[in-house]
C-alpha positions, -999 to 999 in steps of 0.1 A, spaced: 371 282 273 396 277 244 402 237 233 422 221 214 406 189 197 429 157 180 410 130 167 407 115 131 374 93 121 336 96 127 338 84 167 359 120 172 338 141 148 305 132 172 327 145 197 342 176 181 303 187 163 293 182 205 320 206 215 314 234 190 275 235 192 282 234 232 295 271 224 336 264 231 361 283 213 381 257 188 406 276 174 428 240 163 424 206 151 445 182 150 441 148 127 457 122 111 472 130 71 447 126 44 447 87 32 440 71 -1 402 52 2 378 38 -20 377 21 -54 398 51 -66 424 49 -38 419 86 -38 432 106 -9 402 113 16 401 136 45 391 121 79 358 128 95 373 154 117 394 172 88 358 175 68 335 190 103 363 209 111 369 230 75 332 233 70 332 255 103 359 272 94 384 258 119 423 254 113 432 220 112 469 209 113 477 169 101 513 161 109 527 124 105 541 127 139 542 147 172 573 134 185 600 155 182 632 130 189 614 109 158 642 94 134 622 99 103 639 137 93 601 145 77 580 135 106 609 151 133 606 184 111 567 184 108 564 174 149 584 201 158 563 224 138 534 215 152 549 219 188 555 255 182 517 256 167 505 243 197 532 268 224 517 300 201 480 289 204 463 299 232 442 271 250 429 257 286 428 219 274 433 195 246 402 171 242 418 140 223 393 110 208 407 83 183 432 105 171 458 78 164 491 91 172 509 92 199 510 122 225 544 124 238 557 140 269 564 173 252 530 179 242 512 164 272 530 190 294 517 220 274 484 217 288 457 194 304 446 166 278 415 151 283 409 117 266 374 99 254 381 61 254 352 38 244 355 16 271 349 15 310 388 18 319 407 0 328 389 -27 306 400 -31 276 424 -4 274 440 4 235 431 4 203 393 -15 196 380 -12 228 346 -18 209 349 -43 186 368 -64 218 341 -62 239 316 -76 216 339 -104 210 348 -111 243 308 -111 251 312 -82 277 275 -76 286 279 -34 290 310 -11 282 308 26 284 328 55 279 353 68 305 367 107 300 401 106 314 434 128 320 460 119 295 492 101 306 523 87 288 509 54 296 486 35 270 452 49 287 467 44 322 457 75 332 431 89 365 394 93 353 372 117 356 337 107 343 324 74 336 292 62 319 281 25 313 265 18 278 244 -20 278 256 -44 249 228 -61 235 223 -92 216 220 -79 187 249 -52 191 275 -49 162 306 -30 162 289 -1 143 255 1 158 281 2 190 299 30 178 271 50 171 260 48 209 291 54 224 294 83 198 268 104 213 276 92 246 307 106 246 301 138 228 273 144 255 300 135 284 328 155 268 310 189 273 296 180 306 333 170 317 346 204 306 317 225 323 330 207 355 366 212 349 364 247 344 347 252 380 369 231 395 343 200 399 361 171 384 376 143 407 403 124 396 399 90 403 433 64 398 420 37 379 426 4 399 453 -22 393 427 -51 391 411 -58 355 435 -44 330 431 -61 297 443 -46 266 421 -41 230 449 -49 204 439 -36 171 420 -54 147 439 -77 120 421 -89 81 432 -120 93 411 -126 128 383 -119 103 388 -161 91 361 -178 111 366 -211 128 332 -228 126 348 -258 151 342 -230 179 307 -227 193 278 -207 179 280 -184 201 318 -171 201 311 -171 159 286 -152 166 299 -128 185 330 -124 160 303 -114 132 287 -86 152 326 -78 166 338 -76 131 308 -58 118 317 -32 96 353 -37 94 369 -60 86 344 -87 79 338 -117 96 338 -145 64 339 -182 64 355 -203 28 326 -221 12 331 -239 -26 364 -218 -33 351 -186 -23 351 -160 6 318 -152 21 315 -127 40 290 -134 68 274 -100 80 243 -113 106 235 -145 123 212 -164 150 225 -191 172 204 -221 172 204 -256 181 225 -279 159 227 -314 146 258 -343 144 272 -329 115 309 -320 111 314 -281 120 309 -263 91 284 -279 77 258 -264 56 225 -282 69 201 -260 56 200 -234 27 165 -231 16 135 -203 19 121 -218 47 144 -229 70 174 -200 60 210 -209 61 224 -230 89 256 -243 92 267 -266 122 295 -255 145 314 -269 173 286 -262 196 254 -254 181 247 -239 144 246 -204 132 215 -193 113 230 -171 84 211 -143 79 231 -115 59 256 -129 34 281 -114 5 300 -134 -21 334 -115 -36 323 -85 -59 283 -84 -49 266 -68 -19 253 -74 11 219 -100 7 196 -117 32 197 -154 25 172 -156 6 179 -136 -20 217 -149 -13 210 -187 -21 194 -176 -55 225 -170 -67 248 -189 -47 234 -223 -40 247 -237 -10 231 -274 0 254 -294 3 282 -270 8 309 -270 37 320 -239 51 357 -238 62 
């Protein structure tokens, strides 16, 4: 069975590794251009682009796939990559995070199969994991499903729940539903080729959508309860960075514990000593700080934060 895989960072390489030790044929990839990261700003090849070339696979990286696009570059480069696709023989296109836009012309080639991080039609779109966490969903999952023009309308085929934990961050997340969907990826297409896949519309009740993550959601609020804060930390956890304003500075706040607060003002720093940790009072309860970073240093636990960045007395913002 010959596939066809577009995705771009590490969520679609677990998938793509899964697909090539399972034995299928991959004779394309599809991912996003190389972008500038790092210190450097030095253009890096995604997760996908890297497995792929060190197994010898073609990979293709066009700015667009739509044809009718009014950029003259990204019209010229999708309608290459159209006739890439027409002279490639495949059965199905296995798409995870890949970031741009299938349009009609390449969804009527053949089958596309998608891997969405989320049980569908929950938080359909584009951070299906770090809204869940937020939103204090209690499991998500990952649902394989055909591909439609619609933003992850389409029917599904498998579905798998995945338990969010207390402790859960976006990237301990990731990593679960990582391997959960490179596992569910090559048991979907071992039932589509025999013909052993239903199709199942997904219902009309309990869309919501996962808009994609701003810099500026990562501003925390400490006049909202423990809890929500909390959950923003472990939602924003790696990227971008949940961080609260303290003395002039940004902190970024990497773990907490909700715990019972006092009458102070939200924001308040009640506690910053070896004993007792860092606790700061919020609209409902106080947050026990327990991974911190000031601008230019790394990631600490309190204690070894508060050495260097004293903070009784303080007020966070």
């Amino acid at each position: 069975m010959k596939v066809i895989f577009a995705g771009t960072p590490e969520f679609a390489a677990v998938a793509l590794q899964s697909l090539h030790e399972a034995g299928f044929e991959i004779p394309l990839v599809l991912t996003q251009p190389d972008r500038p990261a790092g210190r450097g700003m030095q253009l890096q090849p995604s997760a996908v682009k890297q497995y792929a070339l060190s197994k010898g696979i073609e990979v293709l990286q066009p700015l667009s796939l739509r044809v009718d696009s009014k950029d003259p570059q990204r019209a010229e480069e999708a309608r290459a990559a159209h006739q890439r696709l027409l002279s490639t023989p495949y059965d199905v296109m296995v798409v995870a995070a890949y970031g741009l836009i299938l349009p009609r012309s390449t969804l009527d080639i053949k089958p596309c199969l998608n891997i969405h991080g989320s049980l569908l039609p929950r938080w359909r779109g584009a951070a299906p994991i770090h809204r869940a966490i937020e939103a204090g969903d209690k499991e998500t999952g990952i649902t394989i499903m055909e591909m439609e023009e619609g933003l992850d309308t389409g029917p599904m085929l498998l579905i798998e729940k995945v338990a969010i934990e207390d402790s859960d961050t976006t990237g301990s997340l990731h990593d679960k539903l990582a391997a959960l969907g490179g596992r569910m990826i090559v048991e979907a297409l071992n039932k589509y080729r025999h013909n052993q896949l239903e199709a199942v519309v997904q219902p009309e009740q309990g869309v919501t959508y996962a808009a994609k993550i701003s810099k500026e959601e990562a501003a925390l609020d400490f006049s909202q309860p423990a809890l929500e804060i909390d959950r923003k930390i472990r939602a924003f956890n790696p990227f971008p960075g949940a961080h609260g304003t303290v003395n002039g500075f940004h902190v970024k706040l990497w773990g907490a514990q909700v715990v019972e607060g006092g009458n102070a003002p939200a924001g308040t720093v009640l506690s910053a000593d070896a004993q007792h940790g860092i606790v700061v009072a919020c609209g409902a309860g106080a947050l026990r700080l327990t991974q911190l970073q000031k601008p230019g240093g790394k990631r600490l636990p309190a204690a070894e934060f508060i050495k260097g960045f004293p903070l009784e007395g303080q007020r966070f913002s």
